[in-house]
FIDREN-805324 format. One line per 5 residues: number of its first residue (from 0); for each residue z, y, x of C-alpha. Coordinates in pm, whole numbers, always signed. Each point is the difference from the previous one (the first is absolute). Example, Ala and Ser with C-alpha at 12.3 -4.5 7.8 and 13.67 -1.06 7.14 Angstrom:
REM residues 2
0 = +780 -450 +1230  -66 +344 +137
//
This chain:
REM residues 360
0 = -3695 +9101 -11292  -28 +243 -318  +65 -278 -220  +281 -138 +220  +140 +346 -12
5 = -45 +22 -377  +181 -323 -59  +282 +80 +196  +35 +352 -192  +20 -187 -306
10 = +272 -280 +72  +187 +308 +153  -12 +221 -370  +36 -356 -185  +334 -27 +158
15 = +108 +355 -79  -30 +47 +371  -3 +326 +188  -388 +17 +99  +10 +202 +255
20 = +123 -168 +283  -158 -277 +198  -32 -322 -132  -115 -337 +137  -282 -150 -118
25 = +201 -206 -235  +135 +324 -150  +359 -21 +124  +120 +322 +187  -73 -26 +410
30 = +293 +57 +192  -187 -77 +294  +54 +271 +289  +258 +213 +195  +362 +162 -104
35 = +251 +164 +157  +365 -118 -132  +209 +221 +158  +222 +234 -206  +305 +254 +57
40 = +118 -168 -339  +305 -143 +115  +45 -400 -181  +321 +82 -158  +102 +334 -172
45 = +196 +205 +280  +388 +101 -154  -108 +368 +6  -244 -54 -281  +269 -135 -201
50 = -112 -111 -355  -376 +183 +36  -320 -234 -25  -209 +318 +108  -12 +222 +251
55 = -124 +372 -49  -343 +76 +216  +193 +200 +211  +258 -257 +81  -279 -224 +104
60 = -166 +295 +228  +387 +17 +196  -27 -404 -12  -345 +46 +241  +148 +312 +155
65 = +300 -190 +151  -192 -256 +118  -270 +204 +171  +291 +183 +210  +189 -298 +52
70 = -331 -163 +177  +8 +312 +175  +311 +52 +163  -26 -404 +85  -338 +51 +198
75 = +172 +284 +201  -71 -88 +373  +305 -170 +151  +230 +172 +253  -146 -183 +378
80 = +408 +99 +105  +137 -128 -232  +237 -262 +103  +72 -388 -55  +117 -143 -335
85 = +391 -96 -50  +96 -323 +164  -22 -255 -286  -141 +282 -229  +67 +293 -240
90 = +134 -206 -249  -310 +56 -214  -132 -306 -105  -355 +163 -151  +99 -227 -310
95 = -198 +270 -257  -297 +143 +214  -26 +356 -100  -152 +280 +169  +367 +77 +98
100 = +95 -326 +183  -361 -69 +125  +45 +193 +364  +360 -193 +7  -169 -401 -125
105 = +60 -271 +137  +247 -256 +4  +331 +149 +126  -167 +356 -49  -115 -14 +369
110 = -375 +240 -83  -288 -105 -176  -373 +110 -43  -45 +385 -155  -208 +13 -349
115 = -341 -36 +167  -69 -355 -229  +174 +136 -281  -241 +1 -370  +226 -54 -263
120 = -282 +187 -185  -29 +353 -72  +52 +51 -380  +256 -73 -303  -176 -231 -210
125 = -128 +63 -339  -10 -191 -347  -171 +141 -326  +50 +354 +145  +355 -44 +92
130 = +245 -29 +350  +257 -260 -53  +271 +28 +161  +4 -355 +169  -281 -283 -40
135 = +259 -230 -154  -24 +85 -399  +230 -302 -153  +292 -9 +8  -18 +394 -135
140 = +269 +60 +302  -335 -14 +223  +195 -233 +262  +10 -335 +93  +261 -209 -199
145 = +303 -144 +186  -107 -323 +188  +204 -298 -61  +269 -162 +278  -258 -199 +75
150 = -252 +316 +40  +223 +189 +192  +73 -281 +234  -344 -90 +39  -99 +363 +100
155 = +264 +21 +286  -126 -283 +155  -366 +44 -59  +47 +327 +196  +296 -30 +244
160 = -191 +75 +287  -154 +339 -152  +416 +67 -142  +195 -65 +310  +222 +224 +117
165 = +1 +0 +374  +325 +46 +205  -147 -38 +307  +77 -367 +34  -73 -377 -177
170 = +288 +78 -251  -208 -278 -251  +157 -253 +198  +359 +111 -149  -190 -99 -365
175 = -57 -371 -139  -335 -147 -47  -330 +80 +101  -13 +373 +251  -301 +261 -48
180 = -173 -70 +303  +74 -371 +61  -443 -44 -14  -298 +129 -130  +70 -194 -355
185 = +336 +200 -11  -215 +395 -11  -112 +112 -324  -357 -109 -120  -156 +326 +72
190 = +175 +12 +347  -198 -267 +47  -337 +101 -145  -12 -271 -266  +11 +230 -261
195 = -52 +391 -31  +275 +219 -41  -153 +92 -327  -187 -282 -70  +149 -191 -334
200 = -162 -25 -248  +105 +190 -189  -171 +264 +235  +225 +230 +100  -94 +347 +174
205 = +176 +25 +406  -5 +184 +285  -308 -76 +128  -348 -170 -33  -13 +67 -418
210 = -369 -57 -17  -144 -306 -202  -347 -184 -67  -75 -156 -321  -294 -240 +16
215 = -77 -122 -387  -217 -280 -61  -55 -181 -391  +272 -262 +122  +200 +166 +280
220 = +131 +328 +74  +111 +29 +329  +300 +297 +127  -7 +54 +405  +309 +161 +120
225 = -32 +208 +258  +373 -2 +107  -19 -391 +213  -323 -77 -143  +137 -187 -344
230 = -266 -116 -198  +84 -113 -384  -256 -220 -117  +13 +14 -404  -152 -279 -193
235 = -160 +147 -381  +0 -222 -292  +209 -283 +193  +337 -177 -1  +317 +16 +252
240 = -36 -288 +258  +341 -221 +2  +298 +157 +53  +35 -255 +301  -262 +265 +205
245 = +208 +279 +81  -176 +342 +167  +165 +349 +211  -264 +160 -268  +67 -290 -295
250 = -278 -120 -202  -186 +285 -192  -213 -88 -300  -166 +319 -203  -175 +86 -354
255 = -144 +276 -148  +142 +148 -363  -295 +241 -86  +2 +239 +337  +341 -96 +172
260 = -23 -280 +247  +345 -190 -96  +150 -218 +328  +283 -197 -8  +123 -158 +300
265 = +323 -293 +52  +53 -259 +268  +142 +170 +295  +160 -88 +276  +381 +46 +74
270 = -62 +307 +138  -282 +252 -137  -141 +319 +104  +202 +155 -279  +354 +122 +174
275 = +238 -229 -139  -242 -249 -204  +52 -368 +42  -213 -278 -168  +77 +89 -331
280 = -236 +269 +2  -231 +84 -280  -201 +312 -8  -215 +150 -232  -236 +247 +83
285 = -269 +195 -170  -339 +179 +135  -177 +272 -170  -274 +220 +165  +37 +388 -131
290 = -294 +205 -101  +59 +200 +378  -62 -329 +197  +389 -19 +62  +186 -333 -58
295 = +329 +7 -294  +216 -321 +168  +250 -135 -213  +269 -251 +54  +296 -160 -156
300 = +262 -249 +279  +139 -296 -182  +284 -177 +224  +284 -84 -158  +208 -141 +281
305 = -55 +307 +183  +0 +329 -270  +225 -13 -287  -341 +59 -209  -384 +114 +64
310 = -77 +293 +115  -324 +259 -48  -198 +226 +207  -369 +145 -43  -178 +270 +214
315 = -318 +98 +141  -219 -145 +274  -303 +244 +125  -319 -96 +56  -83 +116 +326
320 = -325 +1 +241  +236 -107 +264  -49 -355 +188  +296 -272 +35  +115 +8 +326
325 = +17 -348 +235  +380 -18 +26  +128 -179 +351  +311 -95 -87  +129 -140 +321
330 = -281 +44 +230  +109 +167 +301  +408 -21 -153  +291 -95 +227  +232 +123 -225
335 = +99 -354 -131  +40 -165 +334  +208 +313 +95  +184 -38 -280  +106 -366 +98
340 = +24 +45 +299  +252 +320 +8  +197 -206 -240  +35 -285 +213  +136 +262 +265
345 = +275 +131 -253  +110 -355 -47  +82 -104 +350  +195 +316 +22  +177 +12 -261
350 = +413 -33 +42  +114 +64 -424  +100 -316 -222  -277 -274 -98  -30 -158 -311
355 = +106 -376 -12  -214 -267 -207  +85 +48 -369  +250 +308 +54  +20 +217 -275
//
């Protein structure tokens, strides 16, 4: 074991590696173990912040402040008199989930859950001593860059059932081509628990179930989601199977320059985890274990028939004692047979105009 450890302490300081984190017996940094992803680092740079990369320390304190009391006053106890929602809804679709809308979700606005299984994490993340204002570095505007046609189109449908506005009756039937709720293949991929809200790659912090497990063998590292239980399986040293095999996750391969575990992943489907991807996906990620035991993650979005160009984002998973969490999707859920089946009741009594076969 001495010599072992001796070994691996000198292919570490060979490499001009940082020796004191833990290493694998090969010498390569172990990424092996818990972290918690979430982060009150918003992806793209909110309009307030203007032109600034940084945020003061104080501005970050407010960030967690906010959030604190908006959990808060969303976990007040409900009102047993208070009456029934508006026929057909409040108009308030729940499209961006904040802790304003979150007593009002639901499709149509008719009430939703309180905060109660609300973690978007509890911090503003932090990189070489510093609060960015948004996760997304590149472009410098610290947003998103405008999606294509194509990318915009793609988005609507991807997530017409989450963006419907409901009147109160099966208005899709005055629209041409396929309706929102036609089937279970019409609801958006994480409506259907195929893939996590959040689950991409890249990884992207949500709402909810943040936490991740890294497993790291000599040939493998393996990333457990615990939002849906995605697993990305990451082949070292290897090559892309053919593009013919298409993945929700892609195909992963990985390799280390000195102590930053490099992935780059291609081959998705049509639709990906990412909101708005398609098959032309490529991602490049990179994985480097701080001197604190906290993960630096690292990714750059390559999809040209989607975003006019690639786009950049880096920020901080923390390691975390924490276990992943079994997540039961749709054990237990009626939600999707209610769904179609409410649907189907707004169809057969609905009086407005139908779309004909090919009508514009």
């Amino acid at each position: 074991m001495l010599r072992l450890a001796l070994t691996t302490a000198l292919v570490a300081m060979a490499a001009g590696a940082v020796a004191d984190i833990p290493r694998t017996p090969g010498g390569k940094p172990d990424l092996s173990g818990y972290y918690d992803s979430g982060t009150l680092t918003p992806l793209n740079r909110p309009e307030y912040f203007g032109d600034k990369q940084f945020m003061t320390q104080e501005e970050a304190a407010e960030i967690v402040e906010r959030q604190q009391a908006g959990l808060a006053a969303s976990n007040q106890a409900s009102d047993p008199n208070r009456g029934a929602p508006v026929a057909g809804g409040d108009g308030n679709s729940g499209g961006v989930i904040s802790f304003d809308t979150l007593p009002r979700a639901g499709a149509g606005g008719v009430g939703g859950y309180n905060a109660f299984w609300v973690d978007p994490g509890s911090f503003v993340s932090e990189v070489d001593g510093k609060y960015r204002t948004s996760i997304i570095y590149d472009p410098p505007n610290g947003r998103q860059p405008p999606m294509t046609e194509k990318g915009r189109r793609l988005r609507a449908q991807n997530f017409a059932s989450f963006a419907y506005e409901n009147d109160g009756t099966a208005s899709w039937l005055a629209e041409p081509g396929p309706g929102p709720f036609d089937g279970p293949e019409t609801l958006a991929l994480s409506e259907r628990c195929l893939l996590g809200f959040s689950a991409g790659p890249p990884s992207l912090p949500g709402l909810y179930n943040n936490f991740k497990r890294i497993v790291q063998t000599e040939d493998h590292v393996m990333i457990l989601l615990e939002m849906v239980h995605d697993a990305r399986i990451i082949r070292l040293n290897s090559e892309h199977a053919p593009d013919l095999i298409r993945k929700w996750l892609g195909d992963s391969i990985g390799w280390w320059e000195g102590d930053t575990l490099v992935v780059k992943t291609k081959n998705f489907r049509e639709r990906t985890g990412l909101y708005g991807g398609d098959e032309n996906l490529h991602l490049v990620e990179r994985f480097q274990k701080l001197d604190n035991g906290n993960l630096l993650y690292n990714f750059t979005v390559t999809d040209p028939t989607i975003w006019e160009q690639p786009w950049s984002g880096e920020y901080v998973w923390k390691a975390s004692e924490d276990k992943v969490y079994e997540y039961a999707c749709h054990e237990g859920n009626y939600a999707m047979g209610n769904i179609l089946r409410g649907a189907r009741i707004l169809e057969s009594e609905y009086t407005g105009p139908v779309a004909g076969p090919g009508e514009e």
